[in-house]
Biopython code that builds the backbone (N, CA, C, O; Angstrom):
import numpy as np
from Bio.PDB.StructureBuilder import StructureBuilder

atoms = [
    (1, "UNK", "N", (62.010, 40.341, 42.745)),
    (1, "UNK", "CA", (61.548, 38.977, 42.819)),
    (1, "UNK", "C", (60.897, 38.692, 44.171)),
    (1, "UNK", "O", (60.036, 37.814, 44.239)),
    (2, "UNK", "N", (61.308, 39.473, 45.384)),
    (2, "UNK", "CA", (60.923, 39.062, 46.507)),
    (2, "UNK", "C", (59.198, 39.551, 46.551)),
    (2, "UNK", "O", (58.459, 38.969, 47.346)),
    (3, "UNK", "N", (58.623, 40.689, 45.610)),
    (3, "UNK", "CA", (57.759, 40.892, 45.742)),
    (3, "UNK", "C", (56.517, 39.668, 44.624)),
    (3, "UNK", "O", (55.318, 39.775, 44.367)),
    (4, "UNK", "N", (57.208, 38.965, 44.363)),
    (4, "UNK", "CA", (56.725, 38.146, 43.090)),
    (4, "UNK", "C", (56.323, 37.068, 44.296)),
    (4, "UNK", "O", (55.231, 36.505, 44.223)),
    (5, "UNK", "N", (57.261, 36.777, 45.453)),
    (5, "UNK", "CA", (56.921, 35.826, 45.685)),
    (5, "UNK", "C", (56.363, 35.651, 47.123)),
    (5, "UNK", "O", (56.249, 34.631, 47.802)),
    (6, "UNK", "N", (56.007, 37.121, 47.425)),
    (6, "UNK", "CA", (54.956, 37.403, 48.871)),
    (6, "UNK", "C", (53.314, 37.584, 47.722)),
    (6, "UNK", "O", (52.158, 37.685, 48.134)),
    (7, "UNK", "N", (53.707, 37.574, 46.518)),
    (7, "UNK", "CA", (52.246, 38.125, 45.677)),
    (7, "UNK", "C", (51.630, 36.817, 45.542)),
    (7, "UNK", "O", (50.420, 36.612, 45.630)),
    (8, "UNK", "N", (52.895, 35.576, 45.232)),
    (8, "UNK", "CA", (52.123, 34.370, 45.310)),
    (8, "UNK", "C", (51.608, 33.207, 46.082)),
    (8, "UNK", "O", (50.883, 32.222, 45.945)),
    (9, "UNK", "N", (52.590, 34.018, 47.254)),
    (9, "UNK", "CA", (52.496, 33.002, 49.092)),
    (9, "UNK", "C", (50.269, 33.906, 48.995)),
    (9, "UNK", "O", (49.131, 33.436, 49.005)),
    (10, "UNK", "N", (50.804, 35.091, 48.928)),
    (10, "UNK", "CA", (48.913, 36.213, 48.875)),
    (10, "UNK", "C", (48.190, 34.893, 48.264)),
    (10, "UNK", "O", (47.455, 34.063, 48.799)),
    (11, "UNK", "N", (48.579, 34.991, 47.212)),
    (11, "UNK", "CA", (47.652, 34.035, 45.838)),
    (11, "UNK", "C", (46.976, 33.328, 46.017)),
    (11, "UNK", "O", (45.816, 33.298, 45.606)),
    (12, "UNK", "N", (47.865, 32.079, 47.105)),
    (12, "UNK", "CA", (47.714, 31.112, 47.582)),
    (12, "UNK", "C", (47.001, 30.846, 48.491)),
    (12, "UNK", "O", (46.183, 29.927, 48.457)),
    (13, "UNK", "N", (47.208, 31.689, 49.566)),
    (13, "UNK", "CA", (46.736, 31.944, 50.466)),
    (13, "UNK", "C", (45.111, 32.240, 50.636)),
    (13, "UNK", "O", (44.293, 31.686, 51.370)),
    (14, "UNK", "N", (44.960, 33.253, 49.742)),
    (14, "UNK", "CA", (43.780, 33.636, 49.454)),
    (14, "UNK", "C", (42.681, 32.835, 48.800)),
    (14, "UNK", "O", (41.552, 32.610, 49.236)),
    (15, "UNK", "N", (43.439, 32.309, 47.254)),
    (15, "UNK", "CA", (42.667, 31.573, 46.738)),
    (15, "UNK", "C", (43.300, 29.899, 46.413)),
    (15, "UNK", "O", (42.770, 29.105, 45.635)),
    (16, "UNK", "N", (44.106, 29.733, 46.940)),
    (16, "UNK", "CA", (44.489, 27.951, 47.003)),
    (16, "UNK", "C", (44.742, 27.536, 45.662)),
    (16, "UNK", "O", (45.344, 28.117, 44.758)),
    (17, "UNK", "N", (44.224, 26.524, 45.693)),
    (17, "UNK", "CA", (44.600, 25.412, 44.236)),
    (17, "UNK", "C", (43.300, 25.554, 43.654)),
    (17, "UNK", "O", (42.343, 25.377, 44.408)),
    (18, "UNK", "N", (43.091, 25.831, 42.494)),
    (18, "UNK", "CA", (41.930, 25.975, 41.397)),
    (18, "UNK", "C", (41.161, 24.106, 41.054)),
    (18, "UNK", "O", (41.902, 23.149, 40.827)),
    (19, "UNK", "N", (40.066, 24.024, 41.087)),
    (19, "UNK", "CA", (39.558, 22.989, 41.130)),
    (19, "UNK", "C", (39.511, 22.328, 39.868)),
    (19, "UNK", "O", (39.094, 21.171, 39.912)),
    (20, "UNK", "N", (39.928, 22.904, 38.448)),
    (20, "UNK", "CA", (39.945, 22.398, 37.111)),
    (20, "UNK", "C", (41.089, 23.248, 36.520)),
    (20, "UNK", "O", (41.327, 24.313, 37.090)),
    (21, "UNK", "N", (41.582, 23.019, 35.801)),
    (21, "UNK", "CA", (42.671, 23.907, 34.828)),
    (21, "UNK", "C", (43.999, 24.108, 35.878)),
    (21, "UNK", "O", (44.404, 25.271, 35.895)),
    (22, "UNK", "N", (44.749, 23.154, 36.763)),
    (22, "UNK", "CA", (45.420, 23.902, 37.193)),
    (22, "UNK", "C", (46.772, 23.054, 36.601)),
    (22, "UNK", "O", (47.104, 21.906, 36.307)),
    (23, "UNK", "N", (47.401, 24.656, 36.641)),
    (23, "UNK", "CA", (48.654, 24.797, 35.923)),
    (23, "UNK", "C", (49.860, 22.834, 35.866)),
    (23, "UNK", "O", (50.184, 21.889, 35.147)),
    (24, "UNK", "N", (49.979, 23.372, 37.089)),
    (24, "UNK", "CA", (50.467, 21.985, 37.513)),
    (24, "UNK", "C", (50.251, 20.450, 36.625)),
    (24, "UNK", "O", (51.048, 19.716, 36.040)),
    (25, "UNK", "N", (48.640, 20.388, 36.874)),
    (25, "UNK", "CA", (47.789, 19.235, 36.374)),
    (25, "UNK", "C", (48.485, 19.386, 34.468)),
    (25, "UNK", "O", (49.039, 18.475, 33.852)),
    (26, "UNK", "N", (48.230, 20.658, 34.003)),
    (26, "UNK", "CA", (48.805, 20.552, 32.489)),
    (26, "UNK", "C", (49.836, 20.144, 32.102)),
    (26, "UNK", "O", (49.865, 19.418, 31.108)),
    (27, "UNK", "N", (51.206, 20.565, 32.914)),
    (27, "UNK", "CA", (52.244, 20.572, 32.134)),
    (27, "UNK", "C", (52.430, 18.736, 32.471)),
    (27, "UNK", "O", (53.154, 18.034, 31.765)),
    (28, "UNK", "N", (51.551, 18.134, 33.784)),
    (28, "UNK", "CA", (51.267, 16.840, 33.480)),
    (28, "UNK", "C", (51.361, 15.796, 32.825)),
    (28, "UNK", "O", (52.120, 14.831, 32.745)),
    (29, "UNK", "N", (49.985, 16.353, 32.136)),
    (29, "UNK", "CA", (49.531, 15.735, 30.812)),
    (29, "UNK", "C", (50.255, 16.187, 29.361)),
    (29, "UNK", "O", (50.017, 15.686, 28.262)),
    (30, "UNK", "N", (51.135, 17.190, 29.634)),
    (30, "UNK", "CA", (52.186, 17.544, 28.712)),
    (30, "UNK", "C", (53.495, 16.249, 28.754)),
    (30, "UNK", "O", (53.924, 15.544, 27.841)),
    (31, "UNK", "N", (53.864, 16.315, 30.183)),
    (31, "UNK", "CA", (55.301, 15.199, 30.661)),
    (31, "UNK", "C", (54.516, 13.986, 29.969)),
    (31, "UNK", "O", (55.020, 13.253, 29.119)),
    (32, "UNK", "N", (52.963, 13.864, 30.548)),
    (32, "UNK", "CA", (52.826, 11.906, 29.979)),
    (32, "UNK", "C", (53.012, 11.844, 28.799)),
    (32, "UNK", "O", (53.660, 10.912, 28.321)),
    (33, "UNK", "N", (52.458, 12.880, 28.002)),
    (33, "UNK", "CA", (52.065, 12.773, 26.116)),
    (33, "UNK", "C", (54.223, 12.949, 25.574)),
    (33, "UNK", "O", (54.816, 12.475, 24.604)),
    (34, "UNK", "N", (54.603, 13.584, 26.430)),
    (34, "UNK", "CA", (55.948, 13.505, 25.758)),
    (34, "UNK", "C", (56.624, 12.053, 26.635)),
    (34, "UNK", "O", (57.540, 11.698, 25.893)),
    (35, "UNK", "N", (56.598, 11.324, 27.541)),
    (35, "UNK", "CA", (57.138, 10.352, 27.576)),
    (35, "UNK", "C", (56.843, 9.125, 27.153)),
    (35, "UNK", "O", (57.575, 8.142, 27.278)),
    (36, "UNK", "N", (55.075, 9.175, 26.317)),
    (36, "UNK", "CA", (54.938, 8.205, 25.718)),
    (36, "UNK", "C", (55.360, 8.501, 24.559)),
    (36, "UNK", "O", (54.746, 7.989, 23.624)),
    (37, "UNK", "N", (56.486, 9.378, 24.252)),
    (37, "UNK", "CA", (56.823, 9.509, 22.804)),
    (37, "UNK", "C", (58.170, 9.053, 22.775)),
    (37, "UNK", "O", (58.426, 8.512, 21.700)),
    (38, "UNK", "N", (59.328, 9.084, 23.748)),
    (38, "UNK", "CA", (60.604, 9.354, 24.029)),
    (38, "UNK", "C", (60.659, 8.494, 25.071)),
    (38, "UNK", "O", (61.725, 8.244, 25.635)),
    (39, "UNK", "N", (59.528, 7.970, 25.418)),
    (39, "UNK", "CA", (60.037, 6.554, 26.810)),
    (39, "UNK", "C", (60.935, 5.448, 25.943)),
    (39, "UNK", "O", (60.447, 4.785, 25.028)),
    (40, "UNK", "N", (62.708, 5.329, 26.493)),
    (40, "UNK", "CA", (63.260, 3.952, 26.168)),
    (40, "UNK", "C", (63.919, 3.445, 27.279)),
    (40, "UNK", "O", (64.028, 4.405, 28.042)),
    (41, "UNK", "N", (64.348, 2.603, 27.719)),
    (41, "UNK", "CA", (65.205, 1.753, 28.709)),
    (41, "UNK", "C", (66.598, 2.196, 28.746)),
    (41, "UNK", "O", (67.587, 1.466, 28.689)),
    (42, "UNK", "N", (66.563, 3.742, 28.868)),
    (42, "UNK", "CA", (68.181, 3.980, 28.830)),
    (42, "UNK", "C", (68.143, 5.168, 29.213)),
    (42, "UNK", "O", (67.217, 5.972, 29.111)),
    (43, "UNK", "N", (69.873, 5.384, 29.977)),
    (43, "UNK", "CA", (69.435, 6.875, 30.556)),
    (43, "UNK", "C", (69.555, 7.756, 29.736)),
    (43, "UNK", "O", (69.105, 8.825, 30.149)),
    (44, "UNK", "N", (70.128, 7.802, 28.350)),
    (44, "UNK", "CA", (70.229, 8.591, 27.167)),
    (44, "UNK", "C", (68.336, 9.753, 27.078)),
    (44, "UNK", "O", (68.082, 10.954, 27.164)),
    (45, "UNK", "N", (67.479, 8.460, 26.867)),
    (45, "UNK", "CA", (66.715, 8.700, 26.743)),
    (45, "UNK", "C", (65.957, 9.664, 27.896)),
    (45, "UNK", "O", (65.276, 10.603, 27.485)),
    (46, "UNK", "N", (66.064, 9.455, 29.175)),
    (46, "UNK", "CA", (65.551, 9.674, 30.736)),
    (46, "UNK", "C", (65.990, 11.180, 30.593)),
    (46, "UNK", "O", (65.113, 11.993, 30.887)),
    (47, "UNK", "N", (67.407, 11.765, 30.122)),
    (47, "UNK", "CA", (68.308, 12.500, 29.778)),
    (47, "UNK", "C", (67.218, 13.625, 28.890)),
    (47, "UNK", "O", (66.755, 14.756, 29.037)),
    (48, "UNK", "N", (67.174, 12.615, 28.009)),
    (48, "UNK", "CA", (66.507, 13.715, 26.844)),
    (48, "UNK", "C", (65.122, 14.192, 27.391)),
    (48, "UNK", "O", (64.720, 15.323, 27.661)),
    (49, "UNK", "N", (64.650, 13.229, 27.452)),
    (49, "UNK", "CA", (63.320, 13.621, 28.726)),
    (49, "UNK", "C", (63.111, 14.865, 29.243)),
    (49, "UNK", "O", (62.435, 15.820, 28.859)),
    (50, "UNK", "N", (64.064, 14.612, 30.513)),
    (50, "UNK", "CA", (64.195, 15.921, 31.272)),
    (50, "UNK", "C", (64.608, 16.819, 30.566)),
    (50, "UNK", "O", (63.821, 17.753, 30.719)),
    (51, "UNK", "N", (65.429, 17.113, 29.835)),
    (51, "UNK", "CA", (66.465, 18.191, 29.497)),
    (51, "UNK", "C", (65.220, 19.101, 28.537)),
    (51, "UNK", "O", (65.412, 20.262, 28.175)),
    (52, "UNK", "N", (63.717, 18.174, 28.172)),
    (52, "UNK", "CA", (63.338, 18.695, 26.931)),
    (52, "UNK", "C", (61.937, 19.439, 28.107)),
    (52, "UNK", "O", (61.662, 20.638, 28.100)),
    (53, "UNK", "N", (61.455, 18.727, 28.731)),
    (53, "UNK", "CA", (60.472, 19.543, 30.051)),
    (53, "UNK", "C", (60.920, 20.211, 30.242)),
    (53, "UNK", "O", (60.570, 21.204, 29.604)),
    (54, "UNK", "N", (62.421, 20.497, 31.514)),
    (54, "UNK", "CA", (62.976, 21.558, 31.793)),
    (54, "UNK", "C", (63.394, 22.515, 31.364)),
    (54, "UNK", "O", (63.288, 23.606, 31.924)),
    (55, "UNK", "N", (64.131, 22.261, 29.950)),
    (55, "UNK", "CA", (64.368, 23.597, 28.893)),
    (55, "UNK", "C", (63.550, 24.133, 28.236)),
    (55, "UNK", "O", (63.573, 25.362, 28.169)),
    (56, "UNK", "N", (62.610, 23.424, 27.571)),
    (56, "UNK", "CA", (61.166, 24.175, 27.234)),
    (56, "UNK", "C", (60.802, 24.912, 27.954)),
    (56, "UNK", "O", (60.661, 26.062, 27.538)),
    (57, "UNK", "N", (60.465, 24.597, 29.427)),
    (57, "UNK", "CA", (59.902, 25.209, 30.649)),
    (57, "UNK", "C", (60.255, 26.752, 30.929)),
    (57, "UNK", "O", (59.577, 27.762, 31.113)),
    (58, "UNK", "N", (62.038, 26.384, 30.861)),
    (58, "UNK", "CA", (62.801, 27.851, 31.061)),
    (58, "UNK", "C", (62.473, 28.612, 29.893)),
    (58, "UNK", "O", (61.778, 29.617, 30.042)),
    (59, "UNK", "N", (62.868, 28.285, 28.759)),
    (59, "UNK", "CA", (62.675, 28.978, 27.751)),
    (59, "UNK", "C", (61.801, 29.820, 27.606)),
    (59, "UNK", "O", (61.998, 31.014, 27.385)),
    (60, "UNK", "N", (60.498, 29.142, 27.746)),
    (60, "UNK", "CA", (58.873, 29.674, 27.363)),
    (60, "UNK", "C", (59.191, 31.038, 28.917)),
    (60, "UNK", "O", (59.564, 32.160, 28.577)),
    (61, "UNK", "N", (59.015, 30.775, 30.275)),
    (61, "UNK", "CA", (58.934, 31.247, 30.699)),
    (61, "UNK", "C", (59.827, 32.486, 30.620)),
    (61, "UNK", "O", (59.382, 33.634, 30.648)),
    (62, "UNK", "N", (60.927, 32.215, 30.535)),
    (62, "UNK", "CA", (62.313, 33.457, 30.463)),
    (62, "UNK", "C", (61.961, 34.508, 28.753)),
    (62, "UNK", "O", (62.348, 35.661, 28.561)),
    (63, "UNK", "N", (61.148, 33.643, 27.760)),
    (63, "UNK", "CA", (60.936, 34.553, 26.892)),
    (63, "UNK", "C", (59.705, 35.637, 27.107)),
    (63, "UNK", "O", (59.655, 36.761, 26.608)),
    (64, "UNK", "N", (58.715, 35.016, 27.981)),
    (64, "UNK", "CA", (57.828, 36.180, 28.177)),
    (64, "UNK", "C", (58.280, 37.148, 29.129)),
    (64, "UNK", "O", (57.973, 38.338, 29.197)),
    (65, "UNK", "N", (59.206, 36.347, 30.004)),
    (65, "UNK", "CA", (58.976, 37.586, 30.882)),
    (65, "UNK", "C", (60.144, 38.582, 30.260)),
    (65, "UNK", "O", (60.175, 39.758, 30.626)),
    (66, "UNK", "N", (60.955, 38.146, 29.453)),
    (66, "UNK", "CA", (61.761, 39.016, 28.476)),
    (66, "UNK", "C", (61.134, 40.296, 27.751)),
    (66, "UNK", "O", (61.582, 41.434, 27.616)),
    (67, "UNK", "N", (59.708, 39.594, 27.251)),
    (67, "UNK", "CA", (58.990, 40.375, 26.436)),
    (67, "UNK", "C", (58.262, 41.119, 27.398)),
    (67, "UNK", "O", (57.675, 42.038, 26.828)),
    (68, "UNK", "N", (58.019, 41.103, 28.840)),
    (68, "UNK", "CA", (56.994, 42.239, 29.746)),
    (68, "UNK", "C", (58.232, 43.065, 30.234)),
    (68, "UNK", "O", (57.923, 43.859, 31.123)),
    (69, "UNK", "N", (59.749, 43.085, 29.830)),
    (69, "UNK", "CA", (60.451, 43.725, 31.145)),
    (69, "UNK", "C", (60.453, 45.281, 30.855)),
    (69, "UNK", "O", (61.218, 46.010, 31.486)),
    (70, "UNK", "N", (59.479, 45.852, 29.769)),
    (70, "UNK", "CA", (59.576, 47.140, 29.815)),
    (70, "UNK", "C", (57.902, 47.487, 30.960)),
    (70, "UNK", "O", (57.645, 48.621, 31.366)),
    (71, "UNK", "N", (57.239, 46.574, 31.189)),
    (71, "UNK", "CA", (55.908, 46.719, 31.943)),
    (71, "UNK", "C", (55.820, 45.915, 32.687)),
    (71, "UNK", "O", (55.319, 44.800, 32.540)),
    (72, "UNK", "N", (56.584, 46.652, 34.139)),
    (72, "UNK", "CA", (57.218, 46.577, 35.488)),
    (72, "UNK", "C", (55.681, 45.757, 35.852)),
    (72, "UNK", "O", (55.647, 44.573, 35.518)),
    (73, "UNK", "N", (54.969, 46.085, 36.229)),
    (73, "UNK", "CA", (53.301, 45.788, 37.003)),
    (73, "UNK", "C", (53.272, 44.514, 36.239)),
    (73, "UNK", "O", (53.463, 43.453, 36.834)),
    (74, "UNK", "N", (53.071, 44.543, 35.100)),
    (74, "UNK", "CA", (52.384, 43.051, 34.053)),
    (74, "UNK", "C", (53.450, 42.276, 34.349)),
    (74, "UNK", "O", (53.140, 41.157, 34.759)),
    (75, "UNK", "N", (54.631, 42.512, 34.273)),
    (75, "UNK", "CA", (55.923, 41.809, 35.002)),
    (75, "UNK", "C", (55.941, 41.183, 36.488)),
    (75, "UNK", "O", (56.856, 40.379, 36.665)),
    (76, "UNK", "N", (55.435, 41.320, 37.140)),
    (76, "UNK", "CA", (55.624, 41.442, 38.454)),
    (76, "UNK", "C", (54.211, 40.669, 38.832)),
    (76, "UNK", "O", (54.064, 40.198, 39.960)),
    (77, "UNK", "N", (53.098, 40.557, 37.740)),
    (77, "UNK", "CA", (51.894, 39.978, 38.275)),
    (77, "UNK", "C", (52.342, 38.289, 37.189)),
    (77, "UNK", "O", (51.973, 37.144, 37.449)),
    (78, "UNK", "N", (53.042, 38.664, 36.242)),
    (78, "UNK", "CA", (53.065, 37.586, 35.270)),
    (78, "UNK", "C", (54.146, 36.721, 36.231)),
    (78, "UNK", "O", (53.919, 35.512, 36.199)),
    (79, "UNK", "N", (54.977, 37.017, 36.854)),
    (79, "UNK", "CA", (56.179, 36.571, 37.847)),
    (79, "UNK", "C", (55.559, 35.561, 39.316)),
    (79, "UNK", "O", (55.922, 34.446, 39.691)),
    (80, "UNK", "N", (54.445, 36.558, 39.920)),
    (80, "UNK", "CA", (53.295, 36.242, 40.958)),
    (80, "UNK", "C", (52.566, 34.643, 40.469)),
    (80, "UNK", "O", (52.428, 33.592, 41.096)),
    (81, "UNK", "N", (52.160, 35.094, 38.908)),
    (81, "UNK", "CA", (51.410, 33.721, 38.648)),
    (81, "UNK", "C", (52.222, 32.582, 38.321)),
    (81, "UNK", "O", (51.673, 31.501, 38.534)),
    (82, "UNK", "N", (53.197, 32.550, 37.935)),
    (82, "UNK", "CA", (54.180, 31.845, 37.818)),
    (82, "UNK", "C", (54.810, 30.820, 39.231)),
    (82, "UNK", "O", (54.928, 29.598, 39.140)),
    (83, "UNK", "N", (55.083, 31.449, 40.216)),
    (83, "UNK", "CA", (55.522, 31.480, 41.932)),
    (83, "UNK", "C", (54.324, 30.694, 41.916)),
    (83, "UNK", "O", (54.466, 29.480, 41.771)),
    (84, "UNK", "N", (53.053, 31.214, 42.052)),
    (84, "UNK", "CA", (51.954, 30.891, 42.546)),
    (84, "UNK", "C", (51.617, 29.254, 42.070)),
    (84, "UNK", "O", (51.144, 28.373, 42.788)),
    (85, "UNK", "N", (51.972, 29.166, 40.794)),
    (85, "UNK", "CA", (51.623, 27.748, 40.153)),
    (85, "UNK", "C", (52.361, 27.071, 40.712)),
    (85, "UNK", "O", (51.821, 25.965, 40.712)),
    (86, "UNK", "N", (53.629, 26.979, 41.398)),
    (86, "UNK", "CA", (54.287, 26.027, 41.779)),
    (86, "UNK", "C", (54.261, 25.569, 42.851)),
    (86, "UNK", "O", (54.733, 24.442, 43.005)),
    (87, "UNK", "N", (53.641, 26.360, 44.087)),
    (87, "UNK", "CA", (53.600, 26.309, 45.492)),
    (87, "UNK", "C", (52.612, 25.400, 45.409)),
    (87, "UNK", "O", (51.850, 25.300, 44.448)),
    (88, "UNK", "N", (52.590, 24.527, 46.674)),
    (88, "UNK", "CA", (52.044, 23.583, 47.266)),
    (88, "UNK", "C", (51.418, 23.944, 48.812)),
    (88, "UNK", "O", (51.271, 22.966, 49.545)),
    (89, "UNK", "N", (51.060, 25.206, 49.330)),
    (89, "UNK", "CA", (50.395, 25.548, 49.988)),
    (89, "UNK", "C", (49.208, 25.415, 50.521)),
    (89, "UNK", "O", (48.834, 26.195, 51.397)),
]
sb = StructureBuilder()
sb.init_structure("model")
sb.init_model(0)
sb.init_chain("A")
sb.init_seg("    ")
for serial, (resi, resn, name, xyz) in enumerate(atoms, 1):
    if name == "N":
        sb.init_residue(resn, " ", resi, " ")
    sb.init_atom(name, np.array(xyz, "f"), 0.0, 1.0, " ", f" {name:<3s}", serial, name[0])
structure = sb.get_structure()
């Protein structure tokens, strides 16, 4: 992991924040389109919210990289882009 995340400090470094399509900006417009679905005045709801971003989030991510862990390299660059989307560098 430590090399996942000198690949995406590189990433960053090198090439910054992407001027259209960036990762970040999507899952965005993912959170607005699901809280105008599930927005109510209660923390039940605030609850479900989060629990449904964040577990989706893990999920999706923990299943691919499930599916690369026999291809160490595609692993390790799919890990990089991942790191990389989240930094604020």
């Amino acid at each position: 992991m430590a090399a996942a995340l000198l690949n995406a400090y590189l990433l960053d470094w090198l090439f910054g924040d992407p001027r259209r399509g960036h990762p970040v900006a999507g899952f965005g417009r993912i959170a607005s389109a699901l809280e105008r679905l599930l927005w109510r005045p209660s923390r039940a709801a605030g609850a479900l919210y989060l629990a449904t971003l964040v577990g989706c989030t893990a999920l999706a991510t923990a299943a691919v990289d499930r599916v690369l862990r026999r291809r160490p390299y595609t692993r390790l660059a799919w890990r990089s882009i991942v790191v990389w989307a989240t930094l604020g560098g």
